[in-house]
Phi, psi and omega in degrees: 000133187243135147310128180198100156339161184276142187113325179236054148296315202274354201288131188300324197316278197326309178317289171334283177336290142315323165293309160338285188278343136321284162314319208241017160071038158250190202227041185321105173270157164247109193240169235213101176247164322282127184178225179067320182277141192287344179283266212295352180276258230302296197297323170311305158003279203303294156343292190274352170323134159306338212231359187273353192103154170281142145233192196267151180277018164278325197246327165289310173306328203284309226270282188306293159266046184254329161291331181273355193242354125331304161280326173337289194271022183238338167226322216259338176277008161244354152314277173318352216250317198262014178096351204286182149255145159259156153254080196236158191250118154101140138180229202274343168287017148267013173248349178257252232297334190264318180241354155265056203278338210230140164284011142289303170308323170292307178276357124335292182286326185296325164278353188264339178265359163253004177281327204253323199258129211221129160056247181282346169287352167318167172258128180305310203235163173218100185287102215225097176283095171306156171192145168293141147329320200275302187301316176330299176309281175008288182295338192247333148315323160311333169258044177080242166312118183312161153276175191279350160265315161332310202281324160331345185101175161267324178319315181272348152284319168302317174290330184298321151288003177277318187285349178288294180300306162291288179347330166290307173351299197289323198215058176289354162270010178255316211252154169205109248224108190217123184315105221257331201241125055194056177254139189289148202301300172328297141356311219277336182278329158271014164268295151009274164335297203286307151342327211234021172264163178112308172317327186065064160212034121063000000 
C-alpha cells in the first residue's frame, strides 16, 4: 500500500513498482482507493466533488471504508487466495490522516479497520511518499480544478501530513516512510526497492 498526500497522486512509483514486479516474473494487481470498483468509482464520485461542501469527517470514514471493504473482497482477497501481490495506492492510514485529526476521530477510524479490514487483508508494507504541503498543492493545481479535499487548503495538508507521518511512528514495523521531495524519481523508486526487501518481490 502506498500513502501519498494530494499532489503526488500523480506520482510514477506505484507504476515504477509494478513494473518492478513485473519484471521479476509476478503478477501484481493494481488498484486504486477509493475507486477500482464500481461501489468504489461512485463513492469517489461523490468524496472528491469539488463542490460538495464540509461533511463530518464520521461520515467520510464511513464513506471510504464501504469502498474498502468492497474491495478487500472483491479484488484484493482472491488476489491474495491465487498468489498474486496488490499494490493499492491509499488505504486506512489515508483515512487516519484525512479523517482522524482528533484523538477521538483516530480511534474512530482505527475501529472501524478493524471491523472491516480483517487478519491477512492487512497490508505486508506501507509506503508513505512524503511531500510539502506547499509543494502537494502546487502539484495538484497543476492538473486543474481542486477536490473537495485540495480546496481545504494547506493548513488541512499540513495536518493530513502529520497524520501520515504519525501513523510511521506508531508502526515502524509496518511502515517505511521514503521521502518524495526533492529527491529524483529514481532515488525515490530505489528506496522503495529497498523498503520492500525482506518481501520476497525481488
Amino acid at each position: 500500500m502506498l500513502g501519498v498526500p494530494d499532489g503526488c497522486v500523480t506520482s510514477p512509483q506505484p507504476l515504477r513498482l509494478v513494473r518492478r514486479l513485473e519484471a521479476a516474473g509476478r503478477r501484481p494487481l493494481h488498484l486504486r482507493e477509493p475507486g477500482t470498483t464500481p461501489v468504489g468509482e461512485a463513492l469517489r464520485e461523490l468524496l472528491l466533488a469539488p463542490d460538495r461542501g464540509a461533511w463530518d469527517p464520521r461520515t467520510e470514514a464511513l464513506m471510504f471504508f464501504a469502498a474498502r471493504s468492497e474491495l478487500l473482497r472483491s479484488e484484493v482477497a482472491p488476489a491474495l487466495a491465487a498468489g498474486r501481490d496488490v499494490v493499492c495506492e491509499r488505504f486506512t492510514p489515508s483515512t487516519l490522516a484525512y479523517q482522524g485529526q482528533t484523538e477521538e476521530l483516530e480511534r474512530f477510524v482505527l475501529e472501524l479497520d478493524q471491523l472491516v479490514v480483517a487478519g491477512e487483508l492487512q497490508p505486508d508494507r506501507v509506503l508513505i511518499l512524503d511531500l510539502d504541503p506547499r509543494e502537494s498543492l502546487a502539484r495538484a493545481g497543476e492538473r486543474g480544478a481542486a477536490d473537495g479535499f485540495e480546496a481545504r487548503g494547506a493548513g488541512f495538508q499540513e495536518r493530513v501530513r502529520r497524520g501520515y507521518l504519525r501513523y510511521a511512528e506508531a508502526r515502524p514495523e509496518r511502515t517505511a516512510v521514503v521521502v518524495v521531495d526533492g529527491l529524483d524519481p529514481d532515488q525515490v523508486e530505489a528506496r522503495i526497492a529497498a523498503a520492500l526487501e525482506g518481501l520476497g518481490w525481488g
